[in-house]
C-alpha positions as CSV (number, residue, x, y, z in Angstrom):
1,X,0.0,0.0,0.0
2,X,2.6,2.4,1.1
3,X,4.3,1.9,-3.0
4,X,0.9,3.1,-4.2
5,X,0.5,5.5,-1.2
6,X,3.0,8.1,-2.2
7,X,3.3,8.3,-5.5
8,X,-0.9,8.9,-5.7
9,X,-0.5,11.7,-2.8
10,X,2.1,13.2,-4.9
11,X,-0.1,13.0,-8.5
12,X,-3.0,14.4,-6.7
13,X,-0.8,17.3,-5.2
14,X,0.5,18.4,-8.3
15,X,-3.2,18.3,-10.2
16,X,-3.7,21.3,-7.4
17,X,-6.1,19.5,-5.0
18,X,-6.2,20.6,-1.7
19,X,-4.2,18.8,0.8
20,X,-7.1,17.0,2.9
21,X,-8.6,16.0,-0.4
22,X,-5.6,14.9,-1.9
23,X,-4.6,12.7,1.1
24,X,-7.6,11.3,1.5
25,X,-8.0,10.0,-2.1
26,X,-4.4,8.5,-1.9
27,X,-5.6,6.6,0.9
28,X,-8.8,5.1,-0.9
29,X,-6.4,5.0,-4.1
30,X,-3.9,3.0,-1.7
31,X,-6.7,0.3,0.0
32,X,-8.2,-0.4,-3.3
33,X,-5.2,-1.2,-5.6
34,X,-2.8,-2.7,-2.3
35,X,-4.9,-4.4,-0.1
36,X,-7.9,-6.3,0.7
37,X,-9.2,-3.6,3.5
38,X,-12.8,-2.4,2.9
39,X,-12.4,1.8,1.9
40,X,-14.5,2.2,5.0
41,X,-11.7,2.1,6.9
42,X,-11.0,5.4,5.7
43,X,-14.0,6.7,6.8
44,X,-13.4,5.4,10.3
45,X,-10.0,6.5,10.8
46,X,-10.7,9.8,10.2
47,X,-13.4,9.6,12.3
48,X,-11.4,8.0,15.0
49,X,-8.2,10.7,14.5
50,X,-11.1,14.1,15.3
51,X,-12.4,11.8,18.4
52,X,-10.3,13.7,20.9
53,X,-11.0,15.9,24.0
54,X,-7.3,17.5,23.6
55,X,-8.5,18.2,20.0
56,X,-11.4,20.7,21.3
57,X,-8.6,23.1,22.0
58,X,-8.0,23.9,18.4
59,X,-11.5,25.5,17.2
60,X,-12.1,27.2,20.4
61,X,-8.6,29.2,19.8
62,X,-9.7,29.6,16.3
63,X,-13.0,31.2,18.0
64,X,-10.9,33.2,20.5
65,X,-9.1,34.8,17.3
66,X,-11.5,35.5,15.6
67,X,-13.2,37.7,18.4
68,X,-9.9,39.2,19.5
69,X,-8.9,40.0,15.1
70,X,-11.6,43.2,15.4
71,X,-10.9,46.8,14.5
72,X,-9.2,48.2,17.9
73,X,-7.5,44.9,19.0
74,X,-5.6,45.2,15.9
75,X,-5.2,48.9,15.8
76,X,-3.9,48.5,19.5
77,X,-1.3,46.4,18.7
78,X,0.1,47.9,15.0
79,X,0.2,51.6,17.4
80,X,1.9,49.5,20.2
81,X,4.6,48.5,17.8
82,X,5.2,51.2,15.5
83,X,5.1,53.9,18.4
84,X,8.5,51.0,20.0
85,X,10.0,50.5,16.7
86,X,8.8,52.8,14.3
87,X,11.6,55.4,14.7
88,X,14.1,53.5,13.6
89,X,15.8,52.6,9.9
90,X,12.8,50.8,8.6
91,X,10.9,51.3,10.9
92,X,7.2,50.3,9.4
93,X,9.0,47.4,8.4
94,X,10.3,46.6,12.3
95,X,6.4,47.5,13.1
96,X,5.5,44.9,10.9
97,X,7.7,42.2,12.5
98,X,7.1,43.2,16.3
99,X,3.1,43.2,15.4
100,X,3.2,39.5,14.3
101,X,5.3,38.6,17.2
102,X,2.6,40.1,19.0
103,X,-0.5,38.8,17.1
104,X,1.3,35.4,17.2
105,X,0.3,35.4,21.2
106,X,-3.2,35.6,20.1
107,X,-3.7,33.3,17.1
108,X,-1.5,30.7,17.1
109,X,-1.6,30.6,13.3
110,X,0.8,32.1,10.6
111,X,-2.1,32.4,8.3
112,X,-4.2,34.4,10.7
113,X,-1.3,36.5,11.3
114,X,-0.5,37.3,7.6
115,X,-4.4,37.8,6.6
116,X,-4.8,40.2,9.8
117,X,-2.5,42.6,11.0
118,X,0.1,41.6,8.1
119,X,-2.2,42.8,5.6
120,X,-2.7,46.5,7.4
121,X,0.9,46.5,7.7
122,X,1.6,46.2,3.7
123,X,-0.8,49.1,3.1
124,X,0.7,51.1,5.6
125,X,4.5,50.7,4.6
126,X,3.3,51.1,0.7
127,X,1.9,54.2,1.6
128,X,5.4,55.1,3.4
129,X,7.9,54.4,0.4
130,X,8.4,50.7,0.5
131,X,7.7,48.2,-2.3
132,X,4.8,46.7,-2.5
133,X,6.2,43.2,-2.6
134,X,9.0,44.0,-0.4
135,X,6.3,44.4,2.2
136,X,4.8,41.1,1.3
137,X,7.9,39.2,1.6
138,X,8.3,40.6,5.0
139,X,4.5,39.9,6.3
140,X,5.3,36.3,5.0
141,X,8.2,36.1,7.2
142,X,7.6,37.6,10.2
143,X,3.8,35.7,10.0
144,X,6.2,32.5,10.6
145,X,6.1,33.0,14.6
146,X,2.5,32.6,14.7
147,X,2.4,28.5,15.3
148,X,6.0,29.0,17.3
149,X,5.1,31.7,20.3
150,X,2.3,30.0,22.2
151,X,-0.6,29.3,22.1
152,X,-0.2,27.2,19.0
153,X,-2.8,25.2,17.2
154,X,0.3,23.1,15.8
155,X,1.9,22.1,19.6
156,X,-1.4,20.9,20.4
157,X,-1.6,18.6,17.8
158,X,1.9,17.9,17.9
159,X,1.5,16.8,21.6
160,X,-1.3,14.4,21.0
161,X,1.3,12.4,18.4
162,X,3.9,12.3,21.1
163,X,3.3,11.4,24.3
164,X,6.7,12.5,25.5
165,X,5.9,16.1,25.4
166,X,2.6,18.0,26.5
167,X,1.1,21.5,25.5
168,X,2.1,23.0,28.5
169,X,5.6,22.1,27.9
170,X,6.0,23.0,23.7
171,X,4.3,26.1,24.8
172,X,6.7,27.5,27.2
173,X,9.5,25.8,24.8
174,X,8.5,28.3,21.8
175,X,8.8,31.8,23.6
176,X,12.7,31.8,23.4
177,X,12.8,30.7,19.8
178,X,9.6,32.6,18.8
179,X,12.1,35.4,19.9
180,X,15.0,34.7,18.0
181,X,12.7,34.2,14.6
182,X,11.8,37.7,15.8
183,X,15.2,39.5,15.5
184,X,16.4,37.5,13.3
185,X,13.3,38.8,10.8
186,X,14.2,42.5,12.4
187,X,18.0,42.5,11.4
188,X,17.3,41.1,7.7
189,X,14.7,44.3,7.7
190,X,17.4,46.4,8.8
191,X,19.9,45.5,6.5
192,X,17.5,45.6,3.5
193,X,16.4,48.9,4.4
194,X,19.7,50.5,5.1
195,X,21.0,49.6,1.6
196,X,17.4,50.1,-0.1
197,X,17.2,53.8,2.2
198,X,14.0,53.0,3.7
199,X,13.9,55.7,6.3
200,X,12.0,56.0,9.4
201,X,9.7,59.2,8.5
202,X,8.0,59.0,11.9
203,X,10.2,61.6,15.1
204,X,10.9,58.9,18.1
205,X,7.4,59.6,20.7
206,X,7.9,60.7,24.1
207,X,7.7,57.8,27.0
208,X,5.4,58.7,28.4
209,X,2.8,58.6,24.6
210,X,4.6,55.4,24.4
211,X,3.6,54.0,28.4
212,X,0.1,55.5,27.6
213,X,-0.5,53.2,23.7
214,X,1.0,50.2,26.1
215,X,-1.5,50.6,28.5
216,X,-4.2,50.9,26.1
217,X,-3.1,47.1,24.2
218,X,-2.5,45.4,27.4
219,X,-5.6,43.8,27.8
220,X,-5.2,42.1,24.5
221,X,-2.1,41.0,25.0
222,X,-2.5,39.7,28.4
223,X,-4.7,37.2,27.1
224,X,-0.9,35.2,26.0
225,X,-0.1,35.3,29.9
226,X,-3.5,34.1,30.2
227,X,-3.2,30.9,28.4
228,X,0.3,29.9,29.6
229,X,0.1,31.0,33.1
230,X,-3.2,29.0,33.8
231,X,-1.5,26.0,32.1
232,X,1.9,26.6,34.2
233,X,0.3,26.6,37.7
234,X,-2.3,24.4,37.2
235,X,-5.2,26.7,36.9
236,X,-6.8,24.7,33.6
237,X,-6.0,22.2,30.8
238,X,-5.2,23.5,27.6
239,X,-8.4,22.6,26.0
240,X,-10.1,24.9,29.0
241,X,-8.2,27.1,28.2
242,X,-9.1,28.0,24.9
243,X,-12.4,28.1,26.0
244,X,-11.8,30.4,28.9
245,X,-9.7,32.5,25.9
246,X,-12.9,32.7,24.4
247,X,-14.6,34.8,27.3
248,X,-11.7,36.5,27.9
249,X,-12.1,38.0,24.0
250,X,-15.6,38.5,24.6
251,X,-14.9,40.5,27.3
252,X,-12.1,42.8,26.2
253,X,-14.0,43.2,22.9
254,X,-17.5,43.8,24.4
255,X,-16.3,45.8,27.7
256,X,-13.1,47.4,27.4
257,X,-12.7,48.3,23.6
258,X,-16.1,48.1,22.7
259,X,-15.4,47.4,18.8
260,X,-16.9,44.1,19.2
261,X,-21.2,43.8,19.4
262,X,-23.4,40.7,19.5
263,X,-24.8,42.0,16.3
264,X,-21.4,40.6,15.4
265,X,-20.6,37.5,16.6
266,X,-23.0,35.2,14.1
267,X,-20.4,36.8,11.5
268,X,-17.4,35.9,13.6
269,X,-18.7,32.1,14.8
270,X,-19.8,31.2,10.6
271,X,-15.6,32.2,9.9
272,X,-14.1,30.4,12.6
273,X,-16.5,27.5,12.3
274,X,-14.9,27.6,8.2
275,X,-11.7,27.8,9.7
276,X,-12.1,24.8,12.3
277,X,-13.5,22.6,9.7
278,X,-10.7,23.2,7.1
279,X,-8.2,22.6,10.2
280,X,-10.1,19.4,11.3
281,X,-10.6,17.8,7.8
282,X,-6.7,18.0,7.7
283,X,-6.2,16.3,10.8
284,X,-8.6,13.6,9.7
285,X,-7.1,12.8,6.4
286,X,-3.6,12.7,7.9
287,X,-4.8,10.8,10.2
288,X,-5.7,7.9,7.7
289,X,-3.0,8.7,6.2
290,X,-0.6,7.6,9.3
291,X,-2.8,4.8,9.8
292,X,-2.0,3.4,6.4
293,X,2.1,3.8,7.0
294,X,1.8,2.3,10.6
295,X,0.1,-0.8,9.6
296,X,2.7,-1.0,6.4
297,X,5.2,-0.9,9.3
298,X,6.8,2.4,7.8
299,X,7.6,3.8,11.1
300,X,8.6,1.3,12.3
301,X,11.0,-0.4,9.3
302,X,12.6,3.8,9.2
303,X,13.4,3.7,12.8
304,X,15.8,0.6,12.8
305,X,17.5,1.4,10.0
306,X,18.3,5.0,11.3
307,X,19.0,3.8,14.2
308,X,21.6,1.0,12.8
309,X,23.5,3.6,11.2
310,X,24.4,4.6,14.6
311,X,24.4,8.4,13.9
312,X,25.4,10.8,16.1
313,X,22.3,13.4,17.1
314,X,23.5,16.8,15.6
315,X,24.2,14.7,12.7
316,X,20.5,13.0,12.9
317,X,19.1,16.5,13.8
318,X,21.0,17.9,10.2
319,X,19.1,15.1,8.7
320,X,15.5,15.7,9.6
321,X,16.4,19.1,8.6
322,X,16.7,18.7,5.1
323,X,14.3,16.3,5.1
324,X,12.0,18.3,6.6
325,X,12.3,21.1,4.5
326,X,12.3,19.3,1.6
327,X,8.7,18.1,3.2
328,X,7.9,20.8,4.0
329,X,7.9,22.1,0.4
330,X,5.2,20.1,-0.8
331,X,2.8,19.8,2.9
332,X,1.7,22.2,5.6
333,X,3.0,21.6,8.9
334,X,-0.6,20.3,10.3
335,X,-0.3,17.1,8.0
336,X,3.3,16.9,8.2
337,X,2.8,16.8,11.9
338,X,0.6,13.7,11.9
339,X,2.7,12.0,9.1
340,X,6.6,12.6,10.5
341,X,6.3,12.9,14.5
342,X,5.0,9.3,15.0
343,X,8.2,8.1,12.7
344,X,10.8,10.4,14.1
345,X,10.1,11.6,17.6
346,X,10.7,7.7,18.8
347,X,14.3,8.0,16.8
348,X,15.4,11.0,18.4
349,X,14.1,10.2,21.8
350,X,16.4,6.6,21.3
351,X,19.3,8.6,20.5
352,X,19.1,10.9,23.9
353,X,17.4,14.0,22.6
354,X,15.2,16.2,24.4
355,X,11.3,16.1,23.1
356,X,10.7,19.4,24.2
357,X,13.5,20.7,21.6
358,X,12.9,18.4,19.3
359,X,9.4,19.2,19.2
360,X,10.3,23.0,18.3
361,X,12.8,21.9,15.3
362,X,10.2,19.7,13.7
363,X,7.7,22.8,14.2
364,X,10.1,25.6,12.9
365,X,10.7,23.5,9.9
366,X,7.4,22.5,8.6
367,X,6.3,26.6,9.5
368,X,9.0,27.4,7.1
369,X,7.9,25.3,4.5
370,X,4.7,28.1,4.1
371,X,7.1,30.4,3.0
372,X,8.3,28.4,0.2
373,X,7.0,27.2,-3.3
374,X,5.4,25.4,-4.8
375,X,3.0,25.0,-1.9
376,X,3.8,28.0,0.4
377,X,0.5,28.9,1.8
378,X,1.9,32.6,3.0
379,X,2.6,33.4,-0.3
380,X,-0.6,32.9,-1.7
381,X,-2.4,34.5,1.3
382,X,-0.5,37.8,1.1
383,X,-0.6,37.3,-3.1
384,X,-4.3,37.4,-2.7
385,X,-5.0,39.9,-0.2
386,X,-2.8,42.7,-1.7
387,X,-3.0,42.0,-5.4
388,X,0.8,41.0,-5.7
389,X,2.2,38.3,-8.3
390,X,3.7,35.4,-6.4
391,X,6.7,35.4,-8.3
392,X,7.5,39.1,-7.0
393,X,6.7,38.0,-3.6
394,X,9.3,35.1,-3.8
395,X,12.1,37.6,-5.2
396,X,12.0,39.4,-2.2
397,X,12.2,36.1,0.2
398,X,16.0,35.3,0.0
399,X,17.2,38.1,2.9
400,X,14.6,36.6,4.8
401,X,14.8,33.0,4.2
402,X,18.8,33.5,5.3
403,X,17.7,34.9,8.4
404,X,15.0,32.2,9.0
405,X,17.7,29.8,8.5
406,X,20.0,30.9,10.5
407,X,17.6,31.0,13.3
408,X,16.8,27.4,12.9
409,X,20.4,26.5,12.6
410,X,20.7,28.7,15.9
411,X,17.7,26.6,17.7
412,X,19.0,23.1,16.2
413,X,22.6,23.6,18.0
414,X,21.7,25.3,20.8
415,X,19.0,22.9,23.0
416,X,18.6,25.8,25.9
417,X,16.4,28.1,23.9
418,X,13.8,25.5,23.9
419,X,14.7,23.6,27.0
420,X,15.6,26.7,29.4
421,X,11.8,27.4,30.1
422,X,10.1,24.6,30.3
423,X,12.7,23.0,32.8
424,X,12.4,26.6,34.7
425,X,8.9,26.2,34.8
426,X,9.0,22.4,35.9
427,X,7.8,20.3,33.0
């Protein structure tokens, strides 16, 4: 099954299905031409992959979002960032990057943060001098934190793949290198604008204007210390709280910036629900997918031979670099979660590697595979919410995709920046 498996998921892909679709098909294609199993097992495997409490987290996040995405939430944060980092060299363009870092601790989704606050920020700095696809490169890169600082919808389906780790743990694990993606993101900005002469344009505000815009996003971005302060100490379960980050949006959105009405929220529950489904029909279609390499034995057949070739681990962690990026090219990192982490997480657990950091490399590395063709999500968000050509998009990428790289080169060698907080905060 598995020889008919791939080479169908691959066909299908290239036709231009959609990744649920096309891994589903492969999966029927695969248990009528390779095996004797009735195609209703597909049916029930996706079935059985959505039947999970830990799994409720996800739409409820995507609900909390979605309320917390309005007018002044937004607004809040773009003023918060520019009025820190708008003075400088570049300085829309360092807004841009410290308002995804920002939104990231909201959404949990690089999507959500290229379609929101990244898509203001294009119009904003192509009103201030900067090229239109310039812009667009940079929303795509600086978007990549959203799945990395927590919450994260992708830790919380990487957790339920690998029982080593838990959402508590990969969620205190991304701040540090959710940071480092962050400056690495702000120096390739500042180098392109230096030579490119994209000035500031905007006199440095006085502390005190600066305390006072703080003040006024804080309740939004509280909600961040929300979510992993409850989870640290005990206070709820992930899945809780997402929903308690559900009435928390409510509540700032209704009470304290009063953008958001009830006139409003059918609106608001019809796009997450769109977005939860999407999400969930993913997770399902991987997870027949899996099912179909675990009872071929793939996992297991991959781990001893890696394993008898007695590798050292940088040299394995090198490896399941390249491969996945190279995976990452043709899958988004929800599937590629499902798919990879049952096969590799046992292999680098064997070879004495922390699942906490290796948790964050497998997740840095399929995010960066929406920044890249032919599948590249980001691009294709930000292509078809400004109106820009993907091809100019992509010539723009290279500063960044060196600086991404370096990061991930940075978090692959150096374990502490995913292991220092969680151990602090005793997971």
């Amino acid at each position: 099954m598995a020889e008919i498996l791939f080479p169908a998921l691959f066909v299908l892909l290239a036709l231009g299905l959609p990744v649920a679709f096309a891994m589903a098909i492969s999966v029927f294609v695969a248990l009528s031409f390779g095996s004797s199993y009735p195609n209703l097992v597909v049916v029930k495997e996706m079935f059985s992959g959505l039947d999970s409490f830990p799994l409720l987290a996800v739409p409820f996040f995507i609900l909390a979002a979605e309320i917390m995405t309005g007018g002044a939430v937004t607004l809040a944060m773009l003023r918060l960032a520019q009025s820190l980092v708008g003075h400088l060299k570049g300085g829309l363009g360092h807004a841009n990057v410290v308002s995804s870092a920002m939104f990231a601790g909201i959404s949990g989704s690089a999507l959500a943060d290229a379609a929101g606050p990244g898509t203001m920020m294009i119009r904003m700095m192509e009103k201030g001098g900067y090229g239109r696809a310039y812009a667009g490169a940079l929303t795509i890169s600086s978007s990549v934190v959203g799945p990395i600082i927590p919450p994260s919808i992708t830790m919380i389906i990487y957790a339920m793949q690998d029982q080593q780790v838990s959402v508590g743990s990969l969620f205190m694990a991304g701040v540090l290198p959710g940071i480092l993606i962050t400056a690495a993101v702000l120096l390739a900005n500042a180098r392109v604008s230096h030579k490119r002469g994209y000035a500031s344009g905007a006199p440095m505000p006085p502390l005190a204007e600066v305390a006072r815009i703080a003040l006024y996003a804080l309740p939004a971005l509280m909600l961040v210390v929300l979510i992993v302060g409850g989870i640290r100490f005990g206070v709820f379960t992930p899945t809780e709280a997402s929903v308690i980050a559900v009435f928390y949006a409510l509540f700032v959105g209704m009470f304290v910036y009063r953008s958001l009405r009830v006139a409003d929220l059918p609106a608001i529950i019809l796009r997450a629900a769109l977005v939860s489904g999407a999400v969930l029909l993913i997770l399902g279609a991987a997870r027949a997918f899996a099912w179909v390499l675990i009872i071929e034995g793939v996992p297991q057949f991959l781990a001893e031979t890696i394993i008898a070739w007695d590798l050292s681990p940088i040299v394995f962690l090198l490896a399941v670099n390249a491969l996945l990026l190279v995976f990452g090219l043709f899958m988004d990192p929800l599937p590629g979660v499902m798919i990879l982490v049952p096969i590799l997480a046992p292999i680098s657990f064997a070879l004495g590697i922390d699942p906490d950091h290796f948790a964050i490399i497998v997740i840095v590395n399929l995010t960066l595979g929406l920044t890249t063709p032919p599948v590249g999500s980001l691009i294709f968000v930000v292509s078809s919410a400004v109106n820009i050509k993907p091809s100019a998009l992509i010539k723009e990428m290279p500063p960044f995709f060196i600086a991404l790289m370096g990061a991930l080169l940075l978090i692959t060698f150096i374990p502490a920046l995913s292991t220092w907080l969680p151990t602090l905060s005793g997971f």
